[in-house]
C-alpha positions in Angstrom: -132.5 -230.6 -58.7 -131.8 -228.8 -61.7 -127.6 -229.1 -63.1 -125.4 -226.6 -62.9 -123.9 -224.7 -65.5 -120.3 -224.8 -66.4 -120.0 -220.7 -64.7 -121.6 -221.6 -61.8 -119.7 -224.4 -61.2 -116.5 -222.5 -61.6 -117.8 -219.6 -59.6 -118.2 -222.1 -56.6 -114.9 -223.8 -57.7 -113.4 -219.7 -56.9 -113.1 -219.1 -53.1 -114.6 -216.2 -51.5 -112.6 -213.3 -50.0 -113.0 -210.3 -48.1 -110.8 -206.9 -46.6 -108.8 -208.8 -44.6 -108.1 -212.0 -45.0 -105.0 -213.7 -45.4 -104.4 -215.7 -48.6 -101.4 -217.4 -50.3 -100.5 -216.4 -53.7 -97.8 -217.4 -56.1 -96.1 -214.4 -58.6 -96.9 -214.3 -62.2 -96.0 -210.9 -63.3 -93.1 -208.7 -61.2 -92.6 -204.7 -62.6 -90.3 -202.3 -60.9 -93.1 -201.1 -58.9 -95.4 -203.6 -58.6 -96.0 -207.3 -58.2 -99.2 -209.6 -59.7 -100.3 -212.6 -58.1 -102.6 -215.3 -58.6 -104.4 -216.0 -55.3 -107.1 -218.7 -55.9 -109.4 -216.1 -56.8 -111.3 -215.0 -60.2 -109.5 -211.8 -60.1 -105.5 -211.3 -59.8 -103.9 -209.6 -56.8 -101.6 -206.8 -57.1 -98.8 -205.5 -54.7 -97.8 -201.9 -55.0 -94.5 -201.1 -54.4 -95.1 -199.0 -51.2 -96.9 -202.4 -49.8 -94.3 -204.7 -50.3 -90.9 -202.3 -48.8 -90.5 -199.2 -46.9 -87.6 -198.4 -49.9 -89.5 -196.1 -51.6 -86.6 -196.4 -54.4 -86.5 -200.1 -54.4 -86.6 -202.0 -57.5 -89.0 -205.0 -57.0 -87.7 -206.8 -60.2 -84.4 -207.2 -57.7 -86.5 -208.8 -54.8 -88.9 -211.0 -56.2 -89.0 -213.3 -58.9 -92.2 -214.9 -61.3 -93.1 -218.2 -59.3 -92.4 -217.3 -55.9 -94.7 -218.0 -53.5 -95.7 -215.9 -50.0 -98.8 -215.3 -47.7 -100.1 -211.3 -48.7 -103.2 -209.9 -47.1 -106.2 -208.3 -48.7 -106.8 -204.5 -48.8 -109.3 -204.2 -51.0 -111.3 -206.7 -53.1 -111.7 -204.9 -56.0 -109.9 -201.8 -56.1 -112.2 -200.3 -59.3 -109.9 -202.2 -61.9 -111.1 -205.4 -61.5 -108.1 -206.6 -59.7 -107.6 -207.5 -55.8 -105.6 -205.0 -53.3 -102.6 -206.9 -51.3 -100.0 -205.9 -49.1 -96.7 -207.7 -47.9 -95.1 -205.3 -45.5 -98.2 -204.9 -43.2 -99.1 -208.5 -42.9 -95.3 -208.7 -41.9 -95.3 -205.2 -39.5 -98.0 -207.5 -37.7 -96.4 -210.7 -37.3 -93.4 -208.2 -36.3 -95.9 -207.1 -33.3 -96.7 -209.5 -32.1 -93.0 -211.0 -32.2 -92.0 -207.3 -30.7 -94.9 -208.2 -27.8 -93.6 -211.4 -26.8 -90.0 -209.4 -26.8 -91.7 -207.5 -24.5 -93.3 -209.6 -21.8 -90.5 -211.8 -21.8 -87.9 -209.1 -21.4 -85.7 -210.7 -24.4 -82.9 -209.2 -26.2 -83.5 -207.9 -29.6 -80.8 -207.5 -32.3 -81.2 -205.2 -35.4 -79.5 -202.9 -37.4 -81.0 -199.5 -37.3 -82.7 -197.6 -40.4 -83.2 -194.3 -39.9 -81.7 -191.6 -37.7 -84.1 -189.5 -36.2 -84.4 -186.1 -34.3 -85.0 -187.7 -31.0 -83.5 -190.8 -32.0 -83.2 -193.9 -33.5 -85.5 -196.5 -35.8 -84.9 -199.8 -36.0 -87.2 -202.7 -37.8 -88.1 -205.8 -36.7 -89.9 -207.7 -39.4 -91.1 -204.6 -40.7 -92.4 -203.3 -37.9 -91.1 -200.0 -36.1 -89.0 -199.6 -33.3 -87.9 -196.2 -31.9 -85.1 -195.8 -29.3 -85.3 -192.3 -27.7 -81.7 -190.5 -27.3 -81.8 -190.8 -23.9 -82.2 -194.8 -24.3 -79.8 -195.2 -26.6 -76.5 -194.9 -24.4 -75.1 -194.7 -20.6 -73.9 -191.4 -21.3 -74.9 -188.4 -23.2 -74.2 -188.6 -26.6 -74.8 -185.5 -28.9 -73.8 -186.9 -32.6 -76.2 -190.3 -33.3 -74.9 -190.4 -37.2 -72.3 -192.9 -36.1 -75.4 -195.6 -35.2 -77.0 -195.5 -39.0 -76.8 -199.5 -40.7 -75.1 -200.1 -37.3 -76.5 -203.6 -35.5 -77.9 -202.6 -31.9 -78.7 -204.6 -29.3 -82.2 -203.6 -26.9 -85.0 -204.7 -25.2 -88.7 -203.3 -25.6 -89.6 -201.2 -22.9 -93.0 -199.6 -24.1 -95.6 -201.7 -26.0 -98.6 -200.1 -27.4 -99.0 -200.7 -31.1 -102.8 -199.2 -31.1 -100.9 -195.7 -30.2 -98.1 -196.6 -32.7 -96.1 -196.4 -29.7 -93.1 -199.1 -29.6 -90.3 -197.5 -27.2 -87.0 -199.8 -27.3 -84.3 -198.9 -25.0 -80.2 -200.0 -25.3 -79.6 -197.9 -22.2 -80.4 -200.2 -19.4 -78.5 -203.0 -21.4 -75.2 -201.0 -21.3 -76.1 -200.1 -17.9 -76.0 -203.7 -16.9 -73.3 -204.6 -18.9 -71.1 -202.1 -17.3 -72.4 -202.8 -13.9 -71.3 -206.4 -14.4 -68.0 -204.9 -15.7 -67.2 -203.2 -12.5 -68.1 -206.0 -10.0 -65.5 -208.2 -12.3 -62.9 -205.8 -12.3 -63.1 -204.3 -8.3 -63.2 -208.1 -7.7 -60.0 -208.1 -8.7 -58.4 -204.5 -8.4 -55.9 -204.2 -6.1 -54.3 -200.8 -4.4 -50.7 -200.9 -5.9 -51.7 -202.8 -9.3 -50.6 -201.3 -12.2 -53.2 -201.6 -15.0 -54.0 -200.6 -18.9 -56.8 -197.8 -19.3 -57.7 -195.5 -22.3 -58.2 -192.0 -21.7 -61.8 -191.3 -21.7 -62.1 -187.6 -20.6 -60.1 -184.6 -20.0 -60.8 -181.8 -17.9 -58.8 -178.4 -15.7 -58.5 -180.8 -12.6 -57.6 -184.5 -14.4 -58.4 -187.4 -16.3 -61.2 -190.2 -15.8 -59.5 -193.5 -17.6 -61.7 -196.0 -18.4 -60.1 -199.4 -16.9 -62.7 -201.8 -18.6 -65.7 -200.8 -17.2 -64.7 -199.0 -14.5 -63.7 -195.1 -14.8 -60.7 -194.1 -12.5 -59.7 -190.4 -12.0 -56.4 -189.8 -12.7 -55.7 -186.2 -10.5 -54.0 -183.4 -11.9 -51.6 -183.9 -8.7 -50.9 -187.5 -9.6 -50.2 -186.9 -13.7 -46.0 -186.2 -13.4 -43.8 -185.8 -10.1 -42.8 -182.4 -11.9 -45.7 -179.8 -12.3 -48.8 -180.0 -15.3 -50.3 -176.7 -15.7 -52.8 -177.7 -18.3 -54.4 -181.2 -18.6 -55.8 -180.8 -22.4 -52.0 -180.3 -23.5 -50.7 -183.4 -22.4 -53.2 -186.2 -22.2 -55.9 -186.8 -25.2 -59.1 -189.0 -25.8 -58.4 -192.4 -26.5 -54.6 -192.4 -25.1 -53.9 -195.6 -23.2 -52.0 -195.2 -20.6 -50.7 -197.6 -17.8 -51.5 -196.1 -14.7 -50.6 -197.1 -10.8 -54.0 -197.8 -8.5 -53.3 -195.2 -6.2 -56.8 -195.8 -4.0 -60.2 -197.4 -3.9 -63.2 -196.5 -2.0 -66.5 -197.9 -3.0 -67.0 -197.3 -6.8 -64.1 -194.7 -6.7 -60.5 -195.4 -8.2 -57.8 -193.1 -7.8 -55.2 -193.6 -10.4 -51.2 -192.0 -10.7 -48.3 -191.9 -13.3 -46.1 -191.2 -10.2 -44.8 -194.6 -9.9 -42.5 -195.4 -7.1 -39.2 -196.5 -9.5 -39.4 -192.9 -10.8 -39.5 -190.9 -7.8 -37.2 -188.4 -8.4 -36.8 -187.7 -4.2 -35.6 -191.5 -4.0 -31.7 -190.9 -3.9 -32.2 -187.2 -2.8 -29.7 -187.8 -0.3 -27.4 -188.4 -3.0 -28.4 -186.5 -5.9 -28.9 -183.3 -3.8 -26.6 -183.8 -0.5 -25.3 -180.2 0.9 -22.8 -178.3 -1.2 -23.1 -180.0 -4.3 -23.3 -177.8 -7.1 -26.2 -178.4 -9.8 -28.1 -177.2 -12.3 -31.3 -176.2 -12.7 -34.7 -174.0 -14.5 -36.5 -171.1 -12.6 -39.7 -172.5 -12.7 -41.5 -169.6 -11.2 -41.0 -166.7 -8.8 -42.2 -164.8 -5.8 -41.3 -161.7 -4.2 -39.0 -163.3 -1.8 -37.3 -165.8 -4.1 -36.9 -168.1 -7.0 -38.3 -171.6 -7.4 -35.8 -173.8 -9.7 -36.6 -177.0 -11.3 -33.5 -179.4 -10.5 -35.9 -182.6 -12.3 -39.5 -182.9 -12.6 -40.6 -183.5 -9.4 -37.9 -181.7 -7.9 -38.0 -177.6 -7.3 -35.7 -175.9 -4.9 -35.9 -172.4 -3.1 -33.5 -169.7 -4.1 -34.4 -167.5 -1.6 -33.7 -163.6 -3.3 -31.2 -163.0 -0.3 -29.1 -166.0 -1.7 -29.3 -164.4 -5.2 -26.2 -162.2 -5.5 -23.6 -160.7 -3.0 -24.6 -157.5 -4.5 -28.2 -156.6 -3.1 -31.3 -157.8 -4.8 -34.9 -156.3 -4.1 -37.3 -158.8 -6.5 -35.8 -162.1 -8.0 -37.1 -160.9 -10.7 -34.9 -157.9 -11.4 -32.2 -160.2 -11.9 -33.8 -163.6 -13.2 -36.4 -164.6 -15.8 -38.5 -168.1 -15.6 -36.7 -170.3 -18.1 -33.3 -169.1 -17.3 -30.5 -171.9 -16.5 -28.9 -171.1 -13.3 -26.3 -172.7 -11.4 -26.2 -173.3 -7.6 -25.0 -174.7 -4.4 -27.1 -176.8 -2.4 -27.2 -175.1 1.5 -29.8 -177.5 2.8 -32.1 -180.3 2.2 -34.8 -181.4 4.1 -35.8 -185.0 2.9 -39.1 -185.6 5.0 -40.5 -182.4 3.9 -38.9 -182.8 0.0 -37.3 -179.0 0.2 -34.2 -177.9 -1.1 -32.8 -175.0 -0.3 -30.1 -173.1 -3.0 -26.9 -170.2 -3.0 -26.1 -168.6 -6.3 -24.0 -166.3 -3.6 -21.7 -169.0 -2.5 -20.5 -169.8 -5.9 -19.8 -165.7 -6.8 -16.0 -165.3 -5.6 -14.8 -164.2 -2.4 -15.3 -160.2 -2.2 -16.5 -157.6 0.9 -17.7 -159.4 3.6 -21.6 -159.9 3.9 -23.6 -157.2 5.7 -24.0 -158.6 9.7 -28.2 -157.9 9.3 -28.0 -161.1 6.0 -30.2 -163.7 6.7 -28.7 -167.0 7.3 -29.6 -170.2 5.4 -31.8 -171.5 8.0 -33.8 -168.1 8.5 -34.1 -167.9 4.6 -35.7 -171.8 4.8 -37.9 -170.8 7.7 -39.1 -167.2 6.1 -39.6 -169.2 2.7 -42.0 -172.0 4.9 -43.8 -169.2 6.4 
């Protein structure tokens, strides 16, 4: 057998490798954009820039230094320039797979911040490989504005996993969803018809409010917002108000709430407050063609019928009254079981011609008011 020479014993000292393969290397030469590695083989491997980050911008100077060590994998032998091809970030986007694939069949909980905000969506990275959240999977409710999510750490489970079609799907949605449901079986465990409870304000509309309770949205009805009258919603109640609000009602998922709590019922001492022929004060709230309806407290209105106006005749309560005016009455009757009160501006005018026989009396102004 014939000796080797001193080249081809280092040639066979050299170890093979091919497209592919996965080597350890240790860094002898960083540059902004590129990294040089000695990998065991004759030739040196290089990293581009674009191989080792998905920051096209990033400095590499900053992120590695001369003597660290790290498994790359081969691109290309010999890329024409005598040196070896590697890349970082795909040998990582696959470990990331297959990490994302376990995720998957296991139905585990992924954290990560997210990277990019998309049309559709959201991107997130797990070892540099892809995620992408659709809109519709990344909340419980409709949410226009995604901006808010960018560096933001999200919590989701894979729900799609087919890396040959580049198609990862993550979704947050049903994670929220069954956080929430959770939520409410806590809380209606506990919520009682009469509690009064702490909410935030979590949409406004014409007809109410829905308050979020902790989980659980109640609907606070434009009927149940004041004992006195709210015309408009939007003017008195915004997003992200707390309120403490009474439990008026629960059936099944629903919750009916109220600000008409039972210490502030205005109709509580009406037999005192408002007992016949006492003399009060009060706003015209509004007005009909047959009378006047005047705020006493909020909560509280009281029919001045037009016949009750003035000695002197009166066709329309409005010829002689505007809705804002102060006005001063006498209580003729009360009816506390159906919360009407019935008022005289007449009475209080002094004594002049006696009233036509045909006049109304009290009661028949009441009853033509009910009707």
């Amino acid at each position: 057998m014939s000796e080797l020479t001193f080249e081809q014993m280092l040639e066979e000292s050299i170890k093979t490798i091919r497209n592919g393969d996965v080597v350890d290397g240790t860094v002898i030469d960083v540059k902004p954009d590129e990294i040089i590695m000695n990998i065991g083989y004759k030739a040196d491997g290089i990293i581009m820039r674009n191989e080792y980050t998905n920051d096209s911008g990033a400095d590499l100077t900053t992120m590695v230094s001369v003597g660290d060590t790290m498994a790359v994998k081969v691109l290309k032998v010999n890329d024409g320039e005598g040196q070896v091809l590697l890349t970082y970030k795909r040998l990582l986007a696959e470990k990331g797979n297959e990490r994302l694939k376990e995720a998957y069949e296991s139905h585990e909980v992924l954290r990560a911040p997210v990277t990019q905000i998309l049309g559709g969506g959201l991107s997130v990275v797990i070892d540099e490989a892809r995620v992408f959240i659709p809109a519709s999977l990344v909340s419980d409710s409709y949410e226009k504005d995604l901006s808010k999510y960018q560096d933001q750490e999200i919590e989701f489970v894979i729900s799609e996993f087919n890396p040959r079609r580049n198609r990862i799907i993550g979704d947050r949605r049903q994670i929220l969803v069954a956080e929430r449901a959770e939520k409410q079986r806590e809380l209606f465990a506990r919520l009682e018809v009469g509690d009064i409870v702490e909410g935030t304000v979590k949409n406004v509309t014409d007809f109410g409010a829905f308050v979020d309770l902790g989980g659980v949205d109640g609907l606070l009805h434009i009927s149940e917002m004041s004992w006195g009258r709210i015309e408009n919603p939007k003017k008195v109640f915004k997003v992200g108000e707390t309120l403490r609000v009474l439990i008026k009602d629960i059936n099944e998922t629903k919750v009916a709430l109220s600000l008409k709590f039972p210490e502030t019922n205005p109709w509580a001492n009406a037999s005192e407050d408002y007992a016949v022929g006492t003399v009060v004060e009060g706003k015209v709230a509004r007005m009909t063609d047959f009378g006047a309806f005047v705020e006493l407290a909020p909560g509280v209105d009281a029919l001045l019928h037009v016949s009750q106006i003035s000695r002197a005749h009166v066709d329309k309560p409005s010829d002689v009254l505007s809705v804002g005016q102060y006005i001063e009455a006498k209580i003729v009757d009360l009816n506390e079981t159906d919360k009407k009160i019935s008022l005289s501006m007449k009475v209080l005018e002094p004594a002049g011609e006696q009233m036509p026989a045909e006049t109304e009396s009290v009661d028949e102004v009441v009853e033509g008011a009910e009707e």
